[in-house]
VOKOL-327113 format. One record per atom (N, C-alpha, C, CB): chain; atom name; x negated, y, z negated. Coordinates in nm, 2 decimals. Last residue first. Glycine has a CB too. Example, Ala and Ser with C-alpha at 12.3 -4.5 7.8 and 13.67 -1.06 7.14 Angstrom:
2
TORVO   kette   atom       px       py       pz
TORVO       A      N    -1.28    -0.22    -0.71
TORVO       A     CA    -1.37    -0.11    -0.71
TORVO       A      C    -1.29     0.00    -0.79
TORVO       A     CB    -1.41    -0.06    -0.57
TORVO       A      N    -1.32    -0.57    -0.78
TORVO       A     CA    -1.23    -0.45    -0.78
TORVO       A      C    -1.32    -0.33    -0.78
TORVO       A     CB    -1.13    -0.45    -0.90
***
This chain:
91
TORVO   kette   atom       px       py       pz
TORVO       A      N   -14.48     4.79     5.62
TORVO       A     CA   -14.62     4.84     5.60
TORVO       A      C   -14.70     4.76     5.50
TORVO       A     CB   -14.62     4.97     5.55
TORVO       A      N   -14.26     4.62     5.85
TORVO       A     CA   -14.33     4.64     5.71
TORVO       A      C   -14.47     4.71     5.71
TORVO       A     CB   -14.34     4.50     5.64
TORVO       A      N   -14.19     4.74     6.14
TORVO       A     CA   -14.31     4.66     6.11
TORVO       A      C   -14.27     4.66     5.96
TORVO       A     CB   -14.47     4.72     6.14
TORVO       A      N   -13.83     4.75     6.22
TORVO       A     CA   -13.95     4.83     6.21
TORVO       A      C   -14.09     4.70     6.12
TORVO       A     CB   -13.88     5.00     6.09
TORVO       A      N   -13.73     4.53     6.52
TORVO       A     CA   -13.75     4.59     6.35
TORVO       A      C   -13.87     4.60     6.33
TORVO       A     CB   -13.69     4.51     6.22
TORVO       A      N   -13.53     4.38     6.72
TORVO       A     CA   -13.64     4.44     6.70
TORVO       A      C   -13.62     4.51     6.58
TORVO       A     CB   -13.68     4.53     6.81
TORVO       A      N   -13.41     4.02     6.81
TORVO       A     CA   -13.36     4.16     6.75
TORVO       A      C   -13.56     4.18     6.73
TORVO       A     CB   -13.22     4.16     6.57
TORVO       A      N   -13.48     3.77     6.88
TORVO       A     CA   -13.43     3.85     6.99
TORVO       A      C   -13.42     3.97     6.91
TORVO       A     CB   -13.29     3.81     7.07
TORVO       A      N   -13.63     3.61     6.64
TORVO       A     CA   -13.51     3.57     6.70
TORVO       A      C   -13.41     3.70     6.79
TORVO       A     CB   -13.43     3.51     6.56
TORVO       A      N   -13.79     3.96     6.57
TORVO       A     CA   -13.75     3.76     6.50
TORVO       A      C   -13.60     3.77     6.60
TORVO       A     CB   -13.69     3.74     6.23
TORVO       A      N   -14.08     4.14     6.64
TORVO       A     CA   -13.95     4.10     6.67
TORVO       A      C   -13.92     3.96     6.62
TORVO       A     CB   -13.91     4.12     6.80
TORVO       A      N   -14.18     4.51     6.54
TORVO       A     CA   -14.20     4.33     6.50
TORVO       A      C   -14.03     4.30     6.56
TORVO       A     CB   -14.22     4.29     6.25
TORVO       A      N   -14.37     4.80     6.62
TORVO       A     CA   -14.24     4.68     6.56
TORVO       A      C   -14.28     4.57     6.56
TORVO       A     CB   -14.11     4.65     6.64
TORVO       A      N   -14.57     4.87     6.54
TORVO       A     CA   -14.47     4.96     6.49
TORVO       A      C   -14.38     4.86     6.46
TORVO       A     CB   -14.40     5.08     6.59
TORVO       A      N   -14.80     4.79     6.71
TORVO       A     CA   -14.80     4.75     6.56
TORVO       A      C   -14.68     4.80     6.52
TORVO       A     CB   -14.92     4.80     6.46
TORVO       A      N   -14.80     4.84     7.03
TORVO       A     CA   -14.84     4.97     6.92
TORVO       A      C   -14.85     4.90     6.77
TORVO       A     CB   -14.71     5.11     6.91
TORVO       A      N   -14.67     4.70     7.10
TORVO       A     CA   -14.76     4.70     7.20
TORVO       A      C   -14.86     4.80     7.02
TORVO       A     CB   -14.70     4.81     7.40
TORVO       A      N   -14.36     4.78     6.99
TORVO       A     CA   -14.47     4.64     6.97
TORVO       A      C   -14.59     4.64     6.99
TORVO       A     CB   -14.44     4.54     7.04
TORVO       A      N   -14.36     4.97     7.18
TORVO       A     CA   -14.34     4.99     7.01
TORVO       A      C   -14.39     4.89     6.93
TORVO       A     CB   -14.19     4.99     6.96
TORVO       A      N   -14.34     4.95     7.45
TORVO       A     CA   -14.41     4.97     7.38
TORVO       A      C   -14.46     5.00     7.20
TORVO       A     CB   -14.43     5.03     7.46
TORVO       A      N   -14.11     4.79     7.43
TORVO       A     CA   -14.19     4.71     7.46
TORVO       A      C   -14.34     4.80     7.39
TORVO       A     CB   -14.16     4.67     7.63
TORVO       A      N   -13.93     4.95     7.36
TORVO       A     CA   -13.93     4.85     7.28
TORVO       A      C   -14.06     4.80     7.30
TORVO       A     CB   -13.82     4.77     7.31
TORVO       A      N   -13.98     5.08     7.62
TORVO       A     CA   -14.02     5.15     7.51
TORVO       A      C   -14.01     5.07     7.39
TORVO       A     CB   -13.94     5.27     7.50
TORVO       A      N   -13.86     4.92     7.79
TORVO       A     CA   -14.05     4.96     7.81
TORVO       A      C   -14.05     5.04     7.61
TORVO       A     CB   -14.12     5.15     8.01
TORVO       A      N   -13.61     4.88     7.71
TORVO       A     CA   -13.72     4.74     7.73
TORVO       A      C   -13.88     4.81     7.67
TORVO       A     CB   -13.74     4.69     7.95
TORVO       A      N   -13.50     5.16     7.79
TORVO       A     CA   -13.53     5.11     7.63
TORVO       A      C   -13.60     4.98     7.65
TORVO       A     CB   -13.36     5.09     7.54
TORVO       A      N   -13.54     5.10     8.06
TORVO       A     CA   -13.58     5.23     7.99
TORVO       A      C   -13.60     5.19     7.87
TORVO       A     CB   -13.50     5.34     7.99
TORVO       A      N   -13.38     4.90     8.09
TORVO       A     CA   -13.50     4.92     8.18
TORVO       A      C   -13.59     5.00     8.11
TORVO       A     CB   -13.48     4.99     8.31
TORVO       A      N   -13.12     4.98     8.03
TORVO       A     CA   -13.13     4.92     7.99
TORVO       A      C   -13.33     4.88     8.04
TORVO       A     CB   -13.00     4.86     8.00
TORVO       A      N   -13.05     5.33     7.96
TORVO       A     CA   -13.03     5.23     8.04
TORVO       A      C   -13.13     5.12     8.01
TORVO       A     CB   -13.04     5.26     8.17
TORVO       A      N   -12.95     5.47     7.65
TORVO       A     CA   -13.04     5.45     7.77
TORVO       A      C   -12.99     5.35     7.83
TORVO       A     CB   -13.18     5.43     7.75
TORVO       A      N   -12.82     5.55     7.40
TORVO       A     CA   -12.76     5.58     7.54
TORVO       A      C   -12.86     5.58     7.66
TORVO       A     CB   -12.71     5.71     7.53
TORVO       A      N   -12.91     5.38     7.17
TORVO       A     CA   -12.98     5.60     7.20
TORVO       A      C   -12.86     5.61     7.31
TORVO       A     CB   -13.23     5.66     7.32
TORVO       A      N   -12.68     5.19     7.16
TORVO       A     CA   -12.68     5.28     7.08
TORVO       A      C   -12.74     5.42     7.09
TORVO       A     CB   -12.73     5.23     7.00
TORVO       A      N   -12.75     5.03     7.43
TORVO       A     CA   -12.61     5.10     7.38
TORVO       A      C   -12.62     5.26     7.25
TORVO       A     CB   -12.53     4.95     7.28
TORVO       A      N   -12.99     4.99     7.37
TORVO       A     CA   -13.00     5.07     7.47
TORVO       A      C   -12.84     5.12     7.47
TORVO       A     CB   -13.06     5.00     7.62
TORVO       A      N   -12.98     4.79     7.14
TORVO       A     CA   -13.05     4.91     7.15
TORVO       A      C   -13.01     5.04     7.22
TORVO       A     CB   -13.15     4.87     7.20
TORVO       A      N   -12.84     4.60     7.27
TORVO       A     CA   -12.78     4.67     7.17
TORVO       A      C   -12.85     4.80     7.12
TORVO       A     CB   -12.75     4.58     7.05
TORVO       A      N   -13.03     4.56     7.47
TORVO       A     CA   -12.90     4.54     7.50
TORVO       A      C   -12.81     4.60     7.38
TORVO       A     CB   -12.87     4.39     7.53
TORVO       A      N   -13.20     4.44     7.28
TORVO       A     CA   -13.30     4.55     7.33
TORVO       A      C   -13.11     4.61     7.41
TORVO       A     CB   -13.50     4.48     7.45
TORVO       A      N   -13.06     4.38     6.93
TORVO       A     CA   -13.10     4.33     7.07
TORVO       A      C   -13.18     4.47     7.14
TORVO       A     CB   -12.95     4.27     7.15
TORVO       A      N   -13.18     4.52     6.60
TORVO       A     CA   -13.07     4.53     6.69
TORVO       A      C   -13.14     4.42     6.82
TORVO       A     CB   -13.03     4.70     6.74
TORVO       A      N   -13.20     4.61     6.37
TORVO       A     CA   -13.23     4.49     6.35
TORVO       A      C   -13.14     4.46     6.48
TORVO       A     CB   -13.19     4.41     6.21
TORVO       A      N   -13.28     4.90     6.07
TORVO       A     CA   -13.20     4.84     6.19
TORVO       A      C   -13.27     4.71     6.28
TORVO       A     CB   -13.18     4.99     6.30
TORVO       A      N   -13.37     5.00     5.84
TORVO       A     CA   -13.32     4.85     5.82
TORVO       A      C   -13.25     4.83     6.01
TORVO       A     CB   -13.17     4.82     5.66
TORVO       A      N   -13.44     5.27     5.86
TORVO       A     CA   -13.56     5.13     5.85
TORVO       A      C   -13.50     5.00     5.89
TORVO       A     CB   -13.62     5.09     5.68
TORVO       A      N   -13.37     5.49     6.01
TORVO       A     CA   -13.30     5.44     5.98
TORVO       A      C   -13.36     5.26     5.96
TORVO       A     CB   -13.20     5.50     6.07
TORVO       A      N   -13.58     5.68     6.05
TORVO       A     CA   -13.52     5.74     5.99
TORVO       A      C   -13.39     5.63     5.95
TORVO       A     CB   -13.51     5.86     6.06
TORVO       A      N   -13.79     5.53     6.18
TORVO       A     CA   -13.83     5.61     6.04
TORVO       A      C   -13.69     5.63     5.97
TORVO       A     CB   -13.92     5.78     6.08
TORVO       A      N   -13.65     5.49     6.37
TORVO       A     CA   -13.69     5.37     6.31
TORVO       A      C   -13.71     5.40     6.18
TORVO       A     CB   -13.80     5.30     6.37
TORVO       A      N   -13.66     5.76     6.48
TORVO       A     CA   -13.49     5.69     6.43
TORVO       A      C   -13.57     5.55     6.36
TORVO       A     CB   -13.35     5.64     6.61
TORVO       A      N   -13.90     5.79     6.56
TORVO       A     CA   -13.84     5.84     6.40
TORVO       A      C   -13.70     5.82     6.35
TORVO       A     CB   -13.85     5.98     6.39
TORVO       A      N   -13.93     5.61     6.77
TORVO       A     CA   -14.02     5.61     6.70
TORVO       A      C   -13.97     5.67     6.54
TORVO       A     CB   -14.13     5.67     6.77
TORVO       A      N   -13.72     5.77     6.92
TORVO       A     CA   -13.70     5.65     6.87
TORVO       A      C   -13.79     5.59     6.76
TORVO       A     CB   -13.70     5.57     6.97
TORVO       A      N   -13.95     6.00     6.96
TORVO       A     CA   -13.82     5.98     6.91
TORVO       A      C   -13.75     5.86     6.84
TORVO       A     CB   -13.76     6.00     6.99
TORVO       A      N   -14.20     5.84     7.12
TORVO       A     CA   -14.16     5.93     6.94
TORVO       A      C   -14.06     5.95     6.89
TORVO       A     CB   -14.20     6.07     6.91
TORVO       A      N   -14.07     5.79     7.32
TORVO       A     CA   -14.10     5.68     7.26
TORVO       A      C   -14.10     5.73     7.09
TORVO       A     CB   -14.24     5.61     7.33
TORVO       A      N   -14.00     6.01     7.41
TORVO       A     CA   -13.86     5.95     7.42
TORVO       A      C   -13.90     5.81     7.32
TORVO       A     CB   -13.79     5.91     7.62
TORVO       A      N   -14.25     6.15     7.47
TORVO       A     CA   -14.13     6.22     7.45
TORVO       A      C   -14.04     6.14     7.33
TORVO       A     CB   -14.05     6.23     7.59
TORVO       A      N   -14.30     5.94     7.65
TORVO       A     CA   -14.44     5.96     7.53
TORVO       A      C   -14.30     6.04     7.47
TORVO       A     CB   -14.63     6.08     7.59
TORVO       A      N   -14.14     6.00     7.89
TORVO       A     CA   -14.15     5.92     7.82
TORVO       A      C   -14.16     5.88     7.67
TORVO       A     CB   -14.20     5.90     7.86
TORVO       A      N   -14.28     6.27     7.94
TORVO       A     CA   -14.09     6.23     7.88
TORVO       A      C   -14.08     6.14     7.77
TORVO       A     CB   -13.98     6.14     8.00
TORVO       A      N   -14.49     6.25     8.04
TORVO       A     CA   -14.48     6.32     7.93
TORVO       A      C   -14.30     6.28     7.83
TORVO       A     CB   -14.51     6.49     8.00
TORVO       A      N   -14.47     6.04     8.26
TORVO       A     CA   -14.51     6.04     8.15
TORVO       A      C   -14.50     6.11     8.02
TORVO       A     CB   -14.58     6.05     8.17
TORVO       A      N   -14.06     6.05     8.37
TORVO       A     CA   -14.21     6.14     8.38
TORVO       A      C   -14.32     6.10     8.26
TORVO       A     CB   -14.19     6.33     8.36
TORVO       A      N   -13.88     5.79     8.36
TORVO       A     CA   -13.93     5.92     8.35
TORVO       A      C   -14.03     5.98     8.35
TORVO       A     CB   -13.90     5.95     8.28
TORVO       A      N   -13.71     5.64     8.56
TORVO       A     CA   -13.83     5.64     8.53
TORVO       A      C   -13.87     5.79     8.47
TORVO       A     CB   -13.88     5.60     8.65
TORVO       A      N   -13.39     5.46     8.53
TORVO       A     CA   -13.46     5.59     8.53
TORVO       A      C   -13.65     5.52     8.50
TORVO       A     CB   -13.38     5.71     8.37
TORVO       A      N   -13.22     5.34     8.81
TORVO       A     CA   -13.32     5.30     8.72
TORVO       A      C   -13.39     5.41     8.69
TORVO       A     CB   -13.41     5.21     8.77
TORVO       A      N   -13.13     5.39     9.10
TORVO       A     CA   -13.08     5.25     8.99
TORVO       A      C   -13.10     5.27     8.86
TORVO       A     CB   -13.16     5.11     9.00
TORVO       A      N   -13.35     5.49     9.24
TORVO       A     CA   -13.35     5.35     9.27
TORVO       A      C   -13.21     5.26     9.18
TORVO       A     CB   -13.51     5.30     9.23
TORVO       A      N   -13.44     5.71     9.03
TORVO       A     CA   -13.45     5.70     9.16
TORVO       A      C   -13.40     5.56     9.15
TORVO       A     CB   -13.59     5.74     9.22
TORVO       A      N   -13.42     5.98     8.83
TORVO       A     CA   -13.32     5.89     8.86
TORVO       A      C   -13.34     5.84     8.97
TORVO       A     CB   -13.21     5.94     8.85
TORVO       A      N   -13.52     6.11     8.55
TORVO       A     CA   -13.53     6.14     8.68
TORVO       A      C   -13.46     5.98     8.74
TORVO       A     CB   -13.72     6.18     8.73
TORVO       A      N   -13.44     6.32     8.30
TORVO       A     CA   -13.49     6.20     8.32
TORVO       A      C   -13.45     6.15     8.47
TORVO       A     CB   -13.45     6.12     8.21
TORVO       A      N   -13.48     6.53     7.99
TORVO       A     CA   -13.42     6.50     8.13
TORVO       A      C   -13.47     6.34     8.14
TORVO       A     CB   -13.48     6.60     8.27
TORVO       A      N   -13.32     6.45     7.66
TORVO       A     CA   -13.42     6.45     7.76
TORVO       A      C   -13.44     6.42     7.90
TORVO       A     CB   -13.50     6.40     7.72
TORVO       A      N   -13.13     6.56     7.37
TORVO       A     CA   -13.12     6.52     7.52
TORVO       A      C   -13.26     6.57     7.57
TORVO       A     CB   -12.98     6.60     7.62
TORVO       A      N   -12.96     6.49     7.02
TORVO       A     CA   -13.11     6.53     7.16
TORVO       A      C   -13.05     6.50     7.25
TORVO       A     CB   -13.26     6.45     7.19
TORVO       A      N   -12.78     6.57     6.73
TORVO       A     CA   -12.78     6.49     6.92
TORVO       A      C   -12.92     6.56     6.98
TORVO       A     CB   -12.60     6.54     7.05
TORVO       A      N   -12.75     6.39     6.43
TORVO       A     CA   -12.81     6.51     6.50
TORVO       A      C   -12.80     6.48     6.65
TORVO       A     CB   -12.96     6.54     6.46
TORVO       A      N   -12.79     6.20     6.27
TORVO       A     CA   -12.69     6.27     6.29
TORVO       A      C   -12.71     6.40     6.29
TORVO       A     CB   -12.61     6.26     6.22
TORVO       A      N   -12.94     5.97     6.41
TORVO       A     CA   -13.03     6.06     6.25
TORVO       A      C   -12.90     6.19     6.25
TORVO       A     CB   -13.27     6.16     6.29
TORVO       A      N   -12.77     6.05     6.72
TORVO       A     CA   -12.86     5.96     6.61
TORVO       A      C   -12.86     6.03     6.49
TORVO       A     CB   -13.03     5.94     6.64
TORVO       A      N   -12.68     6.02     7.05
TORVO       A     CA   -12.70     6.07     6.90
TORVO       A      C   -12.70     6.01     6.81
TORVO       A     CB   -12.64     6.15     6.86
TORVO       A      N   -12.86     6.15     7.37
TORVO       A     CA   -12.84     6.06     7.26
TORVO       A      C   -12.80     6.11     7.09
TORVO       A     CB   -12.97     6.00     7.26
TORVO       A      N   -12.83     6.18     7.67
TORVO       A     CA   -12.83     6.29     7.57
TORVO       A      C   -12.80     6.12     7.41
TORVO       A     CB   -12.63     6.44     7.61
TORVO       A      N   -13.03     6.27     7.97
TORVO       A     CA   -12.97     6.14     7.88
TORVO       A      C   -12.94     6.20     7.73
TORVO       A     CB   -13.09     6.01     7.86
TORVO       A      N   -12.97     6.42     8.28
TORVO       A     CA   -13.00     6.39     8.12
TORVO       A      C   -12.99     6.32     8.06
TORVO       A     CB   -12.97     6.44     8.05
TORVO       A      N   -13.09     6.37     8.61
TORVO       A     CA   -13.00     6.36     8.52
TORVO       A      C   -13.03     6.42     8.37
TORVO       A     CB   -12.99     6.23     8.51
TORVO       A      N   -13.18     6.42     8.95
TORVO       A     CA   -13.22     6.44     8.82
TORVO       A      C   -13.09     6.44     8.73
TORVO       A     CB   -13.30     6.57     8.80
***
């Protein structure tokens, strides 16, 4: 078991995160956790326009981890993607 500590909205979090194979998987609840979060850095910083590779640099995830959650952010209407970068939907 690890942490992942991320900092953002200039402030730092950290949420555990379980480490098997290479590759975190985290616990549903984490997850759901980790997707709201990011979910309010989008809130909190609108214009960002990043790769899913420049993403996962920035919270400090691995790169597997920020995919699904990119992935689910789209899945959801939140995001929108042009030419490889992700950004917040317009309302």
């Amino acid at each position: 078991m690890g942490t992942v500590c991320m900092a953002a909205s200039s402030s730092t979090w950290c949420a555990e995160r379980i480490v098997g194979g290479g590759s975190a998987n985290p616990p549903p609840f984490l997850f759901r956790k980790l997707v709201q979060r990011i979910r309010d850095e989008f809130e909190y910083f609108p214009d960002l326009r990043l790769t899913t590779s420049e993403y996962a640099r920035f919270w400090g995830l691995d790169l597997s981890t920020c995919q699904r959650v990119l992935t689910e952010l789209l899945a959801a209407g939140f995001l929108a993607q042009k030419s490889g970068r992700y950004l917040k939907r317009s309302a």
